[in-house]
C-alpha positions, 0 to 999 in steps of 0.5 A, a space after each residue: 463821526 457822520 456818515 452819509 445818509 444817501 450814496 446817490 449824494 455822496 457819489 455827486 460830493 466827489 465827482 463834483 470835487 474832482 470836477 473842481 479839482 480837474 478845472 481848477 488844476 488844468 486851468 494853470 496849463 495855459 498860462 504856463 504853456 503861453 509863456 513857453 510858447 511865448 519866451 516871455 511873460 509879458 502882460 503877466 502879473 508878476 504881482 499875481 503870481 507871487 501873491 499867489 504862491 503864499 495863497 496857495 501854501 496857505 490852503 494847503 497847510 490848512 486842507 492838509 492839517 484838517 484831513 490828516 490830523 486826528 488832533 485837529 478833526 477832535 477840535 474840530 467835533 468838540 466846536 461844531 459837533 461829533 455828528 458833523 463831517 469834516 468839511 475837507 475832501 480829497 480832492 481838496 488836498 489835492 488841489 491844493 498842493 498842485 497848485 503850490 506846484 504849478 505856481 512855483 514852475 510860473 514864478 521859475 518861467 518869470 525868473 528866466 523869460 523876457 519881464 521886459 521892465 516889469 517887477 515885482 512891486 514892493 507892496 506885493 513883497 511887503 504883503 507877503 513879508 506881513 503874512 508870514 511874520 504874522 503867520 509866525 506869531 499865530 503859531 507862537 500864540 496857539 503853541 503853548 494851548 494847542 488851538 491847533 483848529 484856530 491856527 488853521 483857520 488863521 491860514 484859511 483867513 489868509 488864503 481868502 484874504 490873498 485870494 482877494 489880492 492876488 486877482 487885482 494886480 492883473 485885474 488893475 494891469 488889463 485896465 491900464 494898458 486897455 489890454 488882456 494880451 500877454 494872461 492865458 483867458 483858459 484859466 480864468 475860464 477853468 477857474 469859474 468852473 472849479 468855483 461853481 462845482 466847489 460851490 456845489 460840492 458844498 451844498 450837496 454835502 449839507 443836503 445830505 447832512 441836513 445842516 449847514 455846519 458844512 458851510 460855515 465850518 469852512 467858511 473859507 471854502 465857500 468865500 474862495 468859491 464866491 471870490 473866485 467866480 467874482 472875478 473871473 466873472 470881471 477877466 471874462 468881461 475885460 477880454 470879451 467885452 471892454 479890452 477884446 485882443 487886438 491882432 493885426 489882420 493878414 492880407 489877402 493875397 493879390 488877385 493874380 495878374 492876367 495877361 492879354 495877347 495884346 499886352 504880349 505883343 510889344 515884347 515879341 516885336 522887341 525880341 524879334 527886332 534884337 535878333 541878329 541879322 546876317 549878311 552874305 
């Protein structure tokens, strides 16, 4: 197993893996705070959260696979080499199954807030179905030999491809109602910030290693970074340039009557004029 050739780099891989791990984690926060606050998840894909979910579980069983069994780190030395480090932090496992968490409270605030008429559409739960059933018949094909290393890279394939899918719902509803009220813009923010340190993480590591095994070694990592950034890259441009949020402006308040003397004095003459008179 490698080691590291400079503490100084290896102090930047995991402090910037944190940095990933922290805006990547906080970044589901908002949306999850505005449909609170909001009683309703209106303007949120519902699309995106469910595709989201296979996404993620995905990651996770291949981040977790690849950090804690033995059996899948020797395949892994035996392809790229004893001397390479295996390309799974952490901070990466740890996001991972956060993120499995967070999306799943997402998908209960859907279950019991205001949809309004929206759904889920049948070709989000169809490709959800498709996944799994062929996440199935992989694991079926890698039993009999133990390619446990090509079974987690299917799942790494998978969450790639669902990272894909899982941002054109919410990308393609923004466009048909010119509008991005109703999705948190903090977490795409957040997002594009976990995708650049993630991104750097990677690239400090092969500096240090003097090879770029690290990349595609884990090839998924690098294309959730570069997938990730493209589309915040296009939510940011929507909120801020092409569907900015509309809010009904409030009215300033009315300027405060004034009063004249003159304006006074009809009512005066009225008041003295109705005052009983009395006789003697």
């Amino acid at each position: 197993m490698a080691s590291w050739n400079s503490l100084q780099l290896e102090i930047t891989y995991r402090v910037m893996g944190w940095m990933a791990f922290t805006c990547w984690s906080v970044g589901f926060y908002p949306q999850v705070i505005l449909n609170f606050r909001r009683k309703s998840v209106v303007g949120l894909s519902f699309d995106f959260a469910v595709l989201n979910l296979t996404k993620h579980s995905s990651y996770l069983i291949y981040n977790a696979t690849l950090y804690f069994s033995s059996a899948v780190q020797k395949q892994y030395w035996e392809k790229y080499g004893s001397g390479q480090m295996i390309p799974v932090a952490v901070n990466d496992v740890a996001f991972s199954a956060h993120a499995v968490l967070m999306t799943a409270i997402i998908l209960f605030q859907i279950a019991i807030y205001d949809r309004g008429t929206q759904k889920v559409s049948k070709i989000a739960i169809g490709i959800v179905v498709a996944v799994w059933l062929g996440a199935a018949v992989c694991f079926f094909v890698a039993l009999p030999t133990h390619s446990w290393l090509w079974l987690i890279n299917i799942f790494n394939s998978i969450q790639v491809f669902m990272t894909v899918v899982k941002y054109t719902p919410q990308a393609f509803m923004n466009f048909m109602r010119k509008s991005t009220d109703g999705f948190s813009i903090g977490f795409y923010l957040l997002d594009f910030s976990g995708g650049v340190t993630n991104y750097a993480q990677m690239a400090v590591l092969s500096i240090d290693q003097d090879s770029w095994v690290n990349f595609y070694g884990n090839m998924g990592k690098v294309l959730l970074s570069l997938i990730s950034i493209s589309f915040d890259i296009l939510f940011m441009c929507q909120r801020f340039l092409l569907y900015p949020s509309k809010k009904a402006p409030i009215p300033p308040p009315p300027p405060p009557q004034i009063i004249s003397k003159e304006s006074l004095e009809p009512l005066l003459q009225s008041s003295s004029s109705a005052s009983p008179t009395h006789t003697v």
